[in-house]
C-alpha positions in Angstrom: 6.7 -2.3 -25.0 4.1 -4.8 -25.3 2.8 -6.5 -28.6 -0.3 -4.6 -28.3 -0.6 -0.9 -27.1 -3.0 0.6 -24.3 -5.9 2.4 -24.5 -6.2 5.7 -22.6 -9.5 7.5 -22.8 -9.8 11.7 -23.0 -11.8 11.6 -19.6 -13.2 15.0 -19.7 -11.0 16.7 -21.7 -11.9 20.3 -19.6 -10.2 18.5 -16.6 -6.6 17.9 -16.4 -6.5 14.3 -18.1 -5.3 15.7 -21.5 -2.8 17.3 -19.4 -1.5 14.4 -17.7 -1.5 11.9 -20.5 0.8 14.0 -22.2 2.9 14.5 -18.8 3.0 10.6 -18.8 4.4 10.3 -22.5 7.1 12.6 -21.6 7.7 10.3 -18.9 7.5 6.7 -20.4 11.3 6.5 -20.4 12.6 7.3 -17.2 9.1 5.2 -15.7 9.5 2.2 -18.3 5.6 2.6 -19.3 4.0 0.5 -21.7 3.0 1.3 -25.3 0.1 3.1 -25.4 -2.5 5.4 -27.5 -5.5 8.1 -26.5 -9.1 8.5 -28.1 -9.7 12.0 -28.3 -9.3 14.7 -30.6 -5.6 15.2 -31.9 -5.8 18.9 -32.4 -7.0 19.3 -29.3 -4.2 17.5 -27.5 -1.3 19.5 -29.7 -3.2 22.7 -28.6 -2.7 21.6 -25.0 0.9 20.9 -25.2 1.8 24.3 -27.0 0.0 26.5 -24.1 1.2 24.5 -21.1 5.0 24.2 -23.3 4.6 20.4 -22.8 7.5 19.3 -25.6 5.4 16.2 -26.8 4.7 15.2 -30.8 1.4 14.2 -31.1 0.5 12.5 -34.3 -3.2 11.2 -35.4 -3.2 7.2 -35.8 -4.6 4.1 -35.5 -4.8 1.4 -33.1 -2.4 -0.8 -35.4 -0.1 2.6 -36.5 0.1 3.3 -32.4 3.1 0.9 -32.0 5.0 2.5 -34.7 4.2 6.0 -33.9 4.7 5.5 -30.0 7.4 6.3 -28.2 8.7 8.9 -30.7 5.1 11.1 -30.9 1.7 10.4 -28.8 -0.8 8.3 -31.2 -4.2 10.0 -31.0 -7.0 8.0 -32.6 -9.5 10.6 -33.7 -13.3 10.7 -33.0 -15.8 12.0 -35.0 -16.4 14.9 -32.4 -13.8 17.9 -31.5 -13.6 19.4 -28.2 -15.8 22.4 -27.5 -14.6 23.2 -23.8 -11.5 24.7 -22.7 -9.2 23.5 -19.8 -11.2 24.5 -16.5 -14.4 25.2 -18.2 -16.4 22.0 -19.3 -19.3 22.0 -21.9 -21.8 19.5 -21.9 -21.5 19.4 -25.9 -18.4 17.5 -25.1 -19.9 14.8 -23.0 -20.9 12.4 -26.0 -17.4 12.3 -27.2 -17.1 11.3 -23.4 -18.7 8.5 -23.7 -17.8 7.7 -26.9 -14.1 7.5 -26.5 -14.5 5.2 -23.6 -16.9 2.6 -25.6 -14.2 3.3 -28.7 -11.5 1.8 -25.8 -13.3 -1.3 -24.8 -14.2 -2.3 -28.6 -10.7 -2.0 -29.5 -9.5 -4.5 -26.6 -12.5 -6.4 -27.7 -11.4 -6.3 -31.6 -7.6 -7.8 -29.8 -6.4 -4.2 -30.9 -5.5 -2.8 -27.4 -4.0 -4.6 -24.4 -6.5 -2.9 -22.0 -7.9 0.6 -21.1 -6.9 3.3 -18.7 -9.7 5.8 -18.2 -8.8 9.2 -17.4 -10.8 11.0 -14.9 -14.9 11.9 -15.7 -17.5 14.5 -14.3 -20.7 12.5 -14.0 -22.5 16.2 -13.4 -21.3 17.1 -16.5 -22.0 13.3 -18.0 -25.1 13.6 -15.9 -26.6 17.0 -17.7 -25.9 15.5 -21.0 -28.5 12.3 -20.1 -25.6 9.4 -18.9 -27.6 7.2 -17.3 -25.2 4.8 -15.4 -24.4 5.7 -11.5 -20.5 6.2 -12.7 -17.6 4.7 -14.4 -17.5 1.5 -12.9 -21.0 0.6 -13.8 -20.7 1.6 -17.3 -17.9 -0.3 -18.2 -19.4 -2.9 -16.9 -22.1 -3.1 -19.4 -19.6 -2.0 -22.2 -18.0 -5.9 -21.1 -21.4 -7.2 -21.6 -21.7 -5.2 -24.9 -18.6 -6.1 -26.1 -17.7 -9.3 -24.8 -21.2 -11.0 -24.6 -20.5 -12.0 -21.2 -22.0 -11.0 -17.8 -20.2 -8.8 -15.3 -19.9 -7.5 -11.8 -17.3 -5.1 -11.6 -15.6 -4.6 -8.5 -13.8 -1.2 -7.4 -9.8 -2.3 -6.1 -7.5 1.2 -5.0 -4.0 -0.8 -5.2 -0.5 0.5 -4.6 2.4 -1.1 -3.8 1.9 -0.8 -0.2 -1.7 -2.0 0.2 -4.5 -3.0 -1.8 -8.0 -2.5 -0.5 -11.8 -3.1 -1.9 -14.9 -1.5 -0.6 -17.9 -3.8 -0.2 -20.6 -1.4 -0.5 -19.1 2.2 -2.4 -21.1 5.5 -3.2 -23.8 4.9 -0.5 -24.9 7.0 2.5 -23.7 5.2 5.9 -27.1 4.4 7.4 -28.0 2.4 4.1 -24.8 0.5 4.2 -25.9 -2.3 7.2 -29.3 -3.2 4.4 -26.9 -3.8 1.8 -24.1 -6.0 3.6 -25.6 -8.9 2.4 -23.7 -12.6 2.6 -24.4 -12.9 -0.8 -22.9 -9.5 -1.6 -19.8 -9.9 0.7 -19.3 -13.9 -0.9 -20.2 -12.6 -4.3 -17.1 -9.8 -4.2 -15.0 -12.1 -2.1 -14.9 -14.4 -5.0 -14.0 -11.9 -7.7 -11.4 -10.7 -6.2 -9.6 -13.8 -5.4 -10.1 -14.8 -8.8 -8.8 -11.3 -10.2 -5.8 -11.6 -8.1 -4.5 -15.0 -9.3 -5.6 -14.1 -13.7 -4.5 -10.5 -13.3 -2.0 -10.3 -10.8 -0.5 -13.4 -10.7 -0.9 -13.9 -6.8 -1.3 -18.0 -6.5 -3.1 -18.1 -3.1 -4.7 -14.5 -2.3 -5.1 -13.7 1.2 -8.1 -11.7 1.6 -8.7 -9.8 5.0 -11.8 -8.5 6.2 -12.7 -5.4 8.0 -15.6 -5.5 10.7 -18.8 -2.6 9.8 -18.6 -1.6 13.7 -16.1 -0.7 16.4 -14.1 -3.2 17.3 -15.6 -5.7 15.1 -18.8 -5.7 16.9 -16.9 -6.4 20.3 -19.4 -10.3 20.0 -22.7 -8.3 19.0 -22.6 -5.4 21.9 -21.8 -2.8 19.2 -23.8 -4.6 16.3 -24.4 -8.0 15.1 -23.4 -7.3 11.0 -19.9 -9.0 11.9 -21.9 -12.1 13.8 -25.0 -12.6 11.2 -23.4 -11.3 7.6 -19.2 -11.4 7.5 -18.6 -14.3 9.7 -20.9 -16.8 7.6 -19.6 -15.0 4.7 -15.9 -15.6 5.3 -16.8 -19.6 6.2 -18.4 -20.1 3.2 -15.9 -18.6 0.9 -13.2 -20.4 3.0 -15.3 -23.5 2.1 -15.3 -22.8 -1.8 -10.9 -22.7 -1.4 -10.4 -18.9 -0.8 -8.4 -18.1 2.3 -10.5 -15.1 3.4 -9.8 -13.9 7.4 -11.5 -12.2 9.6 -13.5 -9.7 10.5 -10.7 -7.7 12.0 -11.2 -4.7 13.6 -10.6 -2.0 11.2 -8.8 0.5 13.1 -6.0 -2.0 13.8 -5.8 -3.3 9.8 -3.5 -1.4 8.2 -0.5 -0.8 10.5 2.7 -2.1 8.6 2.5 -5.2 10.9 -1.1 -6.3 9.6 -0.6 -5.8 6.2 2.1 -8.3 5.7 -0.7 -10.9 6.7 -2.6 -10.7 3.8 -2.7 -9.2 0.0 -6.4 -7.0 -0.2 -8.2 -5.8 2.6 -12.2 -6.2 2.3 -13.7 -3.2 4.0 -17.7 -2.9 4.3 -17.8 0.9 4.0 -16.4 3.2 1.2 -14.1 5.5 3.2 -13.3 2.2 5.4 -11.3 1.2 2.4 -9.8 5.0 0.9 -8.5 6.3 3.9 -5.8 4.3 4.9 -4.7 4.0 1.0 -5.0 7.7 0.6 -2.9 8.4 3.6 -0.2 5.8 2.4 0.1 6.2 -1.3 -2.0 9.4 -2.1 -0.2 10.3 -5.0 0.5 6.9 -6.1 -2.8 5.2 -5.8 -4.5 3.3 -8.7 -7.7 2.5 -9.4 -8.3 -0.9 -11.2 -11.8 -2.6 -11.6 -12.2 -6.4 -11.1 -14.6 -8.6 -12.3 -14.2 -7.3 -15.9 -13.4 -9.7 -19.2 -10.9 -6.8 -20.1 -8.1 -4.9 -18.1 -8.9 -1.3 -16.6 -6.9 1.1 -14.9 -7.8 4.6 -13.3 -5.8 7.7 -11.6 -7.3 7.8 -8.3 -8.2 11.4 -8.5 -10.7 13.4 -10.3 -10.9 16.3 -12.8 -9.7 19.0 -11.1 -11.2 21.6 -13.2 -9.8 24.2 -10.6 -6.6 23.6 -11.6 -6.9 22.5 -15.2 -4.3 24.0 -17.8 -2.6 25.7 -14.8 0.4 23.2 -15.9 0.3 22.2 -11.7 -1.3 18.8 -12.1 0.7 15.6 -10.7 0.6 13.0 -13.5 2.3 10.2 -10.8 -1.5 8.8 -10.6 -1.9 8.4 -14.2 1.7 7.1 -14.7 1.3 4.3 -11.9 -2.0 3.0 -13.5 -0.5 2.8 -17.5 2.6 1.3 -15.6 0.4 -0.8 -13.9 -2.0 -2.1 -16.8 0.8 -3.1 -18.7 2.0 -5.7 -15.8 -1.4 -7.3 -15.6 -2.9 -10.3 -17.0 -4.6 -10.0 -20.1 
C-alpha cells in the first residue's frame, strides 16, 4: 500500500459505481490494488452490499483514518448529503453530492491527503438537469486543478491498457466540425502534453508518439484531403524540433496491428472514435481512462453508468480495478 491512499469518487451513485468499488475492495488482494478510500455516503454503500450480498465492511473515516481502516473494511468519507436515488433510478437531488464528492477528491490530493483520484462513472443528463455547466468530466477537473492548485491546465483524454495507449485530438465533436478544429496549435499543444505526461507519470524516458492521418490513407499526398499536408505534417516537425520524437501521419487503418504498435508508445488520432475503436476491440474490459495535462493524478473505468443494469449484481468491476491498479503505479 502506498504512504497515502486513493481517492475514488461515488460517480452517480444510481449507476453501478457503488457497486463496483465495493467489487474492487473485495478484490484488492488477489489484484495487489493500492490503498484507497470513497466520498460518498457510508450508509448508502453498506445498504448496497447487503442487497447485492457483497461480503465487504464498510466503515465511515477520514482521509488520514483510510490507511488504518483499509484493507480490513472500505473507508467512506462522508458528505454532508445522503443519497436519494436507488440503483437504476437516478434523481437529480443527488447530482450536487455529485459534484461535490469529486471537488472533495481533488482538495484532498491538493491538501497532500490522497495520492490521486479515480472517478467513477457520471450522467452529464442527470448533472446537466441539475445546472452543471462544464461539457463533462474532463473539463471540470480541469478547472478543479486550477481551483485547487492555482495553476493553469489543459487536460488531455489518454484510453491506456497494457496493449495500446491511444489519445484523441479532437473528442465529443460531430465529424464535419472536426477538419475546423485540427489546428497545428492544437495538434502541437496536445503532442507536448502527452510526452511530458508519459516521462512524469509513466516513467517512459523517450515517448514515441505516432500519429494517425484525418483521411483515407493519410490523404494519399492531398487527393483525399490536404489536413495531413497543411496541419499534422508541420505539426509533427515542429514538435520533433522542440525534442519530442512524434512520427507520422500514418494511415490509420494500418496503426494498430500488433506489428505497428511495437513502434511507438501512444497513438495520436485526429477523430474520437479514430482513437476508441481499436482500444475497445483490444482491451474492452480492461481499458482505462486517465487525463493528462493535470497537476494531480486521475483515473477512470472506461465505461459509463449503466443504469440498465445497476444493482442487478452483473456489473464487471475489471474497468474500475485496472484504473485504481493503475493510479497507484503512476507518478505523483
Amino acid at each position: 500500500m502506498t504512504a497515502l491512499p486513493l481517492a475514488v469518487t461515488q460517480g452517480d451513485p444510481s449507476g453501478i459505481g457503488p457497486e463496483l468499488t465495493l467489487r474492487a475492495f473485495c478484490a484488492q488482494r488477489s489484484h495487489g490494488l493500492p490503498g484507497f478510500f470513497v466520498i460518498g455516503d457510508p450508509a448508502f454503500y453498506a445498504d448496497v452490499a447487503q442487497q447485492l450480498k457483497i461480503d465487504v465492511a464498510v466503515q465511515q473515516a477520514t482521509p488520514q483514518q483510510a490507511v488504518s481502516v483499509f484493507p480490513n473494511a472500505l473507508p467512506v468519507v462522508p458528505l454532508e448529503r445522503g443519497v436519494r436515488g436507488a440503483p437504476g433510478k437516478p434523481e437529480p437531488e443527488d447530482a450536487a453530492g455529485t459534484v461535490l464528492s469529486i471537488e472533495r477528491a481533488v482538495e484532498f490530493v491538493a491538501k497532500g491527503e490522497a495520492r490521486g483520484v479515480v472517478t467513477c462513472p457520471i450522467a452529464k443528463s442527470v448533472l446537466y438537469a441539475a445546472g452543471f455547466k462544464h461539457p463533462g468530466h474532463t473539463e471540470f477537473l480541469g478547472e478543479l486543478g486550477e481551483r485547487f492548485f492555482s495553476r493553469k491546465t489543459r487536460p488531455v483524454m489518454m484510453l491506456w491498457a497494457e496493449e495500446l495507449a491511444v489519445v484523441p485530438i479532437t473528442i465529443h465533436v460531430a465529424l464535419r466540425e472536426v477538419p475546423n478544429l485540427l489546428t497545428r496549435d492544437l495538434v502541437v499543444e496536445t503532442g507536448r502534453i502527452v510526452a511530458a505526461d508519459l516521462r512524469k507519470r509513466f516513467g517512459v524516458a523517450a515517448p514515441r508518439l505516432a500519429f494517425a492521418g484525418l483521411n483515407p490513407h493519410a490523404g494519399e499526398q492531398g487527393t483525399m484531403g490536404r489536413e495531413e499536408i497543411d496541419v499534422l505534417t508541420p505539426a509533427i516537425a515542429e514538435l520533433r524540433a522542440s525534442g519530442v520524437d512524434a512520427r507520422g501521419p500514418f494511415p490509420a487503418d494500418t496503426l494498430f496491428h500488433f506489428a505497428a504498435r511495437k513502434n511507438y508508445d501512444v497513438a495520436l488520432c485526429p477523430t474520437h472514435d479514430q482513437a476508441l475503436i481499436p482500444i475497445k476491440t483490444l482491451a474492452f474490459d480492461r481499458g482505462v481512462n486517465v487525463t493528462l495535462g493535470l497537476p494531480f493524478i486521475r483515473t477512470s473505468p472506461d465505461h459509463g453508468t449503466a443504469f440498465d443494469i445497476a444493482g442487478k449484481g452483473v456489473a464487471d468491476p475489471t474497468s474500475l480495478i485496472e484504473a485504481i491498479r493503475l493510479a497507484g503505479r503512476l507518478e505523483a
